[in-house]
C-alpha positions as CSV (number, residue, x, y, z in Angstrom):
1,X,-21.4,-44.8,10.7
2,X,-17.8,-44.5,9.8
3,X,-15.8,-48.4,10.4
4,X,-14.2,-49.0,13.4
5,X,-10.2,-48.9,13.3
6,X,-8.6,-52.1,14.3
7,X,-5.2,-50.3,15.2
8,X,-7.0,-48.5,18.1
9,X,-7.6,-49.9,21.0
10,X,-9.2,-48.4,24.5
11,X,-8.1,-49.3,27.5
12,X,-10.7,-47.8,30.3
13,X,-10.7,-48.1,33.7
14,X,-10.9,-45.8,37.2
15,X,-7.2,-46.1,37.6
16,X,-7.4,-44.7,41.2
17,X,-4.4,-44.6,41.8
18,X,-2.4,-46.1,38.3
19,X,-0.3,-49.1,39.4
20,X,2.9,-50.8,37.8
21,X,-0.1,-53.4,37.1
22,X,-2.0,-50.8,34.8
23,X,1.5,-49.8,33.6
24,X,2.7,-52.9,32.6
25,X,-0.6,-53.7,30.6
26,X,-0.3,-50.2,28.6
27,X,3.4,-50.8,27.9
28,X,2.7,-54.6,26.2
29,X,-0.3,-52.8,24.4
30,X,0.9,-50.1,23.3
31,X,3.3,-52.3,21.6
32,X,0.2,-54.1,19.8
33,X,-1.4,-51.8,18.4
34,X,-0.6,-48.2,16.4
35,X,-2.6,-46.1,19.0
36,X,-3.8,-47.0,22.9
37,X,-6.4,-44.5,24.9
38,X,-6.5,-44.7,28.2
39,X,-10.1,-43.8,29.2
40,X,-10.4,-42.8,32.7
41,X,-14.0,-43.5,33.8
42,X,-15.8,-41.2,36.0
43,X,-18.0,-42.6,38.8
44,X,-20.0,-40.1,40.5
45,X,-21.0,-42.9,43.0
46,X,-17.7,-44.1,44.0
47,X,-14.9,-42.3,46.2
48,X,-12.2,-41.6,44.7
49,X,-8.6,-40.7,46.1
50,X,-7.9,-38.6,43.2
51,X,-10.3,-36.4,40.8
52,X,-9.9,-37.4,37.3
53,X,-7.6,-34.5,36.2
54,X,-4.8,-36.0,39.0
55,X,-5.5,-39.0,37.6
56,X,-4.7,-38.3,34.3
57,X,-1.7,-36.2,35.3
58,X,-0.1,-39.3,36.8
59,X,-0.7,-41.4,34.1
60,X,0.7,-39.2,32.0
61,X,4.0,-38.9,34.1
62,X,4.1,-42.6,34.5
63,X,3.6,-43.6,30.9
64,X,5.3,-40.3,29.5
65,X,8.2,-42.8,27.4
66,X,4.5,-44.3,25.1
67,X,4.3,-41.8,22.4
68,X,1.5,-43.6,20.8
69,X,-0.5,-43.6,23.9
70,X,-3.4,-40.6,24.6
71,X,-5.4,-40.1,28.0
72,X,-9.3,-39.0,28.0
73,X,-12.0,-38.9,30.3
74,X,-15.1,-40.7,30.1
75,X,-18.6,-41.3,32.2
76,X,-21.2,-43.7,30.7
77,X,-20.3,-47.6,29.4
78,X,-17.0,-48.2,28.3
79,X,-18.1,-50.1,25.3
80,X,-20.3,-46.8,23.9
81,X,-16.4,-44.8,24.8
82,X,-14.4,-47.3,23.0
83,X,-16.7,-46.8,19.7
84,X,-16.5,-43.0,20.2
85,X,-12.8,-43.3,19.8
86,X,-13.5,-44.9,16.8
87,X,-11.9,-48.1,18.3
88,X,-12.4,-51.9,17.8
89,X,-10.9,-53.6,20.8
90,X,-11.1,-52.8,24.4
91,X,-8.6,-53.7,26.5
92,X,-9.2,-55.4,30.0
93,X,-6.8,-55.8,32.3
94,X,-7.8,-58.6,34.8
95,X,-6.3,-59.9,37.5
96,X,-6.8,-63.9,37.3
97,X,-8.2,-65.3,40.5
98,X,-10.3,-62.4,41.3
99,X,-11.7,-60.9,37.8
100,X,-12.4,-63.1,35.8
101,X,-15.9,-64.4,36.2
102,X,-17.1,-60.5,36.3
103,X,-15.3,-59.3,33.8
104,X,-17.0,-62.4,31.2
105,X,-20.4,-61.6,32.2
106,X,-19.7,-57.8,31.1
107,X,-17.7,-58.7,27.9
108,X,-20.5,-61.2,26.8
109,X,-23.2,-58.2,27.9
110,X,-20.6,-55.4,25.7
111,X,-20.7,-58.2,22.8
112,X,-24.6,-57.6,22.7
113,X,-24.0,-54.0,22.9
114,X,-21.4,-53.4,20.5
115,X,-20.9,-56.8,18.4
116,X,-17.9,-54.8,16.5
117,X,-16.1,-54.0,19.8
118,X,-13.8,-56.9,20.8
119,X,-12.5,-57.5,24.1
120,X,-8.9,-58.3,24.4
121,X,-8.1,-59.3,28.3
122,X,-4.4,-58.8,29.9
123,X,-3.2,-60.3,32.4
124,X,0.0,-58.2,34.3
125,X,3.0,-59.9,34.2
126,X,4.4,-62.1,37.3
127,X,4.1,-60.2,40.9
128,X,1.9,-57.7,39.1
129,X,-0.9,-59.6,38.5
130,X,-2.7,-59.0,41.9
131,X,-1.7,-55.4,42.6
132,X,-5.6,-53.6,42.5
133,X,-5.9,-50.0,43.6
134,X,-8.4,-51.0,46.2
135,X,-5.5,-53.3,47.3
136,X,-3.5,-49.9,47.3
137,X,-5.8,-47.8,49.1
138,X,-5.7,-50.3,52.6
139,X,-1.7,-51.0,52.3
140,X,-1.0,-47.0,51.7
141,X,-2.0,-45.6,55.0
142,X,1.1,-48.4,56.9
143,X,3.0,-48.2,53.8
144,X,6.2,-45.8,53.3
145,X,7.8,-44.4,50.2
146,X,9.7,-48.2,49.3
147,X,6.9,-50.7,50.0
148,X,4.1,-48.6,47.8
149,X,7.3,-48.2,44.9
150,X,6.7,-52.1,44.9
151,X,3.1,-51.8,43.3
152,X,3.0,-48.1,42.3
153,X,5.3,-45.9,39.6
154,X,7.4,-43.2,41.3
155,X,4.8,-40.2,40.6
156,X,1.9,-42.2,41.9
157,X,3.8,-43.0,45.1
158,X,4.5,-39.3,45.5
159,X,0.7,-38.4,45.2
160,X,-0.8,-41.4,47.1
161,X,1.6,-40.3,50.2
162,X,1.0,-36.6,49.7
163,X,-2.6,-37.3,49.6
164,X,-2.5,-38.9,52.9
165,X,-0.2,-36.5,54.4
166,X,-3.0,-33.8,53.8
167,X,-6.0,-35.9,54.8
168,X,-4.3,-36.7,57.9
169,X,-3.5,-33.2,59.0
């Protein structure tokens, strides 16, 4: 098996819709390390407000000014995607009052899976930190264009109130 590259690093998640949370933890690693993928993880068992090709249209609108950033889809454990990208670290963003016991029990369960895959856990900054999409998805249908622009990037607030706009017709 060919080594695992230290300068990639995976960061996987549903991100359904993307927030300025998920944003602002692929900005600060982007910086980190020479090449970031975004894994979008497919859940056949979970609703989703947009299909994975939406989802990785709006992150790429959102996070078009990373160039060293590139967007795939995955379904199975993020631990077995993050080695397939030939990756070392995974990158976790957790929120810190509500994630942080799960997301230990599934790092120390990935470190028996993939000893070689570290887990490197990011926190948003400031007012970002508890901005979920869940969160997202019971504010949107009272929120307008302004309130979601608090906790969304521009082309995620367009989709989110199209979306609804459609549902509700």
């Amino acid at each position: 098996m060919e080594a695992l590259n230290p300068r990639i690093a995976v960061y996987p998640g549903s991100f359904d819709p993307i927030t300025l949370g998920h944003l602002n933890v692929m900005e600060r690693a982007s910086r980190l390390f020479d090449r970031l993928v975004v894994g979008i993880g497919i859940n056949i068992e979970k609703r989703a407000m947009f299909d994975p090709d939406e989802r990785r249209r709006l992150i790429a609108q959102s996070a078009a000014h990373l160039d060293n950033m590139e967007i795939r889809t995955f379904t199975g454990l993020a631990v077995e995607f993050v080695r397939d990208c030939g990756a070392k670290v995974m990158i976790r963003g957790v929120r810190p009052i509500t994630d942080i016991p799960a997301e230990l029990t599934m790092m120390m369960a990935n470190r028996r899976l993939a000893p070689d895959v570290e887990t490197l856990f990011m926190i948003a900054d400031g007012e970002l930190a508890h901005v979920s999409s869940s969160l997202i998805k019971q504010i949107a249908p009272l929120a307008g264009e302004d309130e979601l622009a608090r906790f969304l990037p521009r082309p995620a607030v367009r989709a989110v109130l199209k979306r609804l706009r459609s549902s509700r017709q």
